[in-house]
PLY file of the C-alpha trace (Angstrom):
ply
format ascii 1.0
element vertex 151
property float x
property float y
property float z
element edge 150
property int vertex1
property int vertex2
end_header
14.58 9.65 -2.98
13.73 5.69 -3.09
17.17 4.06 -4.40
15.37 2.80 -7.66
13.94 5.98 -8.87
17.74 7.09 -8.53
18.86 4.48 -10.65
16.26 4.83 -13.16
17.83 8.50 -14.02
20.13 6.96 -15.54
19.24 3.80 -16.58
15.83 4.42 -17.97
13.55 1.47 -18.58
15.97 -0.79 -18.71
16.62 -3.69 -16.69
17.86 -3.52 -13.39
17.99 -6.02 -10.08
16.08 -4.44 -7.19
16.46 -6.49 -3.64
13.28 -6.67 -1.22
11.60 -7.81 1.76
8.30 -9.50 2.51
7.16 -10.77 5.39
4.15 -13.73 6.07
2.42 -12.44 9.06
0.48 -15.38 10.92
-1.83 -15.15 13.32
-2.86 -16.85 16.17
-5.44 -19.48 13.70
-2.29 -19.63 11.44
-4.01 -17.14 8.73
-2.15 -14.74 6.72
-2.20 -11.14 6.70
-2.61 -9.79 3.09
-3.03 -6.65 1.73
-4.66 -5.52 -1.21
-3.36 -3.09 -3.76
-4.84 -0.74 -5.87
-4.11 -2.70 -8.82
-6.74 -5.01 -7.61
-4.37 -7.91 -6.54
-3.13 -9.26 -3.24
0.14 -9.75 -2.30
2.01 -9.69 1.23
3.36 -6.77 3.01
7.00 -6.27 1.86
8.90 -3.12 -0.46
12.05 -3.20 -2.06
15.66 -1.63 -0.02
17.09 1.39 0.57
21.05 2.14 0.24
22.72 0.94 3.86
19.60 -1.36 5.06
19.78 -5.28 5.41
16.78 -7.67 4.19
15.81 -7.75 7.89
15.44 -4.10 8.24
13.57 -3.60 4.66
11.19 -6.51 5.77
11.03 -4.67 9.57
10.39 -1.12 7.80
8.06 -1.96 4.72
5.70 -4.10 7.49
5.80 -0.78 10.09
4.95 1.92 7.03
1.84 -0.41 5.43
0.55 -1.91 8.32
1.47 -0.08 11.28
2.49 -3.35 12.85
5.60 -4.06 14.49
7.01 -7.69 13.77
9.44 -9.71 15.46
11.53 -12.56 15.23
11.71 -13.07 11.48
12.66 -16.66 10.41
14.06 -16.49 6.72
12.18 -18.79 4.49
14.39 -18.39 1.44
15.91 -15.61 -0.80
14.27 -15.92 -4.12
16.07 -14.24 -7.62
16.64 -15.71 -11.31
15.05 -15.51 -14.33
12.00 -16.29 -13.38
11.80 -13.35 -11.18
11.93 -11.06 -14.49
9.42 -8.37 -14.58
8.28 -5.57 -16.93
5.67 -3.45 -15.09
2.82 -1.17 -17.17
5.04 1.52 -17.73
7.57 -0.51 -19.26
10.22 -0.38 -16.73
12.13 -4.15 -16.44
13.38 -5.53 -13.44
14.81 -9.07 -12.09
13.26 -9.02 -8.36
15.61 -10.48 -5.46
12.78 -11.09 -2.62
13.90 -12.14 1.01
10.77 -14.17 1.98
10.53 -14.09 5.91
8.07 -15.32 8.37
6.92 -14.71 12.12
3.91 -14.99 14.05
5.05 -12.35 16.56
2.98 -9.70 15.45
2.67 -6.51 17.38
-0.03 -3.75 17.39
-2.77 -2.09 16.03
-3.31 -2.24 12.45
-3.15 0.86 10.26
-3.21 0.74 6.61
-1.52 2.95 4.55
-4.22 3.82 2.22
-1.86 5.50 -0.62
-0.37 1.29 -1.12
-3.41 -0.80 -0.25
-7.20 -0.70 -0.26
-7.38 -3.15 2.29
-5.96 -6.25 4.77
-7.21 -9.17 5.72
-6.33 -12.46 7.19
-6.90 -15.81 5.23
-6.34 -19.31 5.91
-3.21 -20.72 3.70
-6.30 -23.30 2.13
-8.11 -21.01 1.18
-6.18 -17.37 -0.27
-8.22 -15.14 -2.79
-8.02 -15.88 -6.58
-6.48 -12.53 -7.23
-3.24 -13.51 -5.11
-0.68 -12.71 -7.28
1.45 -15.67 -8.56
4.59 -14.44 -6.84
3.33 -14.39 -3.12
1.22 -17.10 -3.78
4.43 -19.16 -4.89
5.66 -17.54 -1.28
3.24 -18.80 0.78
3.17 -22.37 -0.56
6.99 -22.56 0.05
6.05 -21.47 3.51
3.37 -24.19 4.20
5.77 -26.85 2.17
8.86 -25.81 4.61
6.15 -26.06 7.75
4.98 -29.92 6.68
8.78 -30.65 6.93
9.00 -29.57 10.21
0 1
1 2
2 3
3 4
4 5
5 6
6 7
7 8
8 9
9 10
10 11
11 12
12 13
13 14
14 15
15 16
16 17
17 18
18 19
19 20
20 21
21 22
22 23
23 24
24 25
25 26
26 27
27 28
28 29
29 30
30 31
31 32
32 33
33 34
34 35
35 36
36 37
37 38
38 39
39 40
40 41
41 42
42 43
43 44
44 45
45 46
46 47
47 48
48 49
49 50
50 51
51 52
52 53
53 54
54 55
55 56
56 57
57 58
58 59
59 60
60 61
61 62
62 63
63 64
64 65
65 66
66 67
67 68
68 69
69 70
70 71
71 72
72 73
73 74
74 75
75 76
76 77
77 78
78 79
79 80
80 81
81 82
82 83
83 84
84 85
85 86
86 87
87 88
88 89
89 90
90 91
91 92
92 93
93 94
94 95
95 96
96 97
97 98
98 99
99 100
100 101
101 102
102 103
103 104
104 105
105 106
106 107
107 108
108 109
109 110
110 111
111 112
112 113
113 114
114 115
115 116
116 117
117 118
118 119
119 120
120 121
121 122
122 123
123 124
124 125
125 126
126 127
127 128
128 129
129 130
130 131
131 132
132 133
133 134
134 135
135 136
136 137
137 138
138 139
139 140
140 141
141 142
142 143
143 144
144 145
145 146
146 147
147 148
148 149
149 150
């Protein structure tokens, strides 16, 4: 059983702080690898961790089971948490999100999508993402190109 539908026995609907992964997968024309959801939005490849795994692993795991990809050398963008990570999803459960944002462009594979988590992936160009990215990995990837204009 996933760690957070254990801790939802007992907690209910109440708030709770669930740690996760996702990972910006860049290809060789720099374009990112979303997938879309069946809630209609895109976001980036990523799930939340089990009991015993690090943010590397989660990120590592989460990429393998939606994408069938294998990635490499993960660079840590940032670990992003607080309030404004608060969520209530539709069926009123609350949660404060603590997301390890990583990044690579070592990207091995062939791509397989899990079809019971996404409809589809794609690649896009950071200057030009779909409208329907959701605010969160949107705010993601334009830490990612901010932290790459530093460099």
């Amino acid at each position: 059983m996933e760690y957070y539908k254990y801790l939802r026995q007992y907690v209910g609907s109440k708030p709770i702080i669930l740690p996760g992964s996702v990972v910006i997968m860049l290809n060789e024309q720099d374009e990112v690898l979303l997938q879309k959801r069946h809630d209609g939005g895109w976001g980036l490849p990523g799930g939340l961790m089990d009991l015993g795994e690090s943010f590397e692993q989660v990120a590592k795991r989460e990429v393998f089971e939606e994408t069938g990809l294998v990635v490499k050398d993960l660079k840590l963008l940032n670990v992003f948490s607080g309030s404004e990570h608060y969520l209530k999803v539709s069926n009123g459960d609350e949660l404060y999100s603590v997301t390890a944002v990583y990044y690579t462009k070592n990207v091995m594979g062939e791509m397989k999508i899990d079809y019971s988590e996404s409809e589809k992936m794609q690649y896009f160009p950071t200057s030009d993402l779909p409208n329907d990215l959701t605010d969160e990995y949107r705010g993601f990837i334009e830490k990612y190109i901010e932290c790459e204009k530093c460099t």
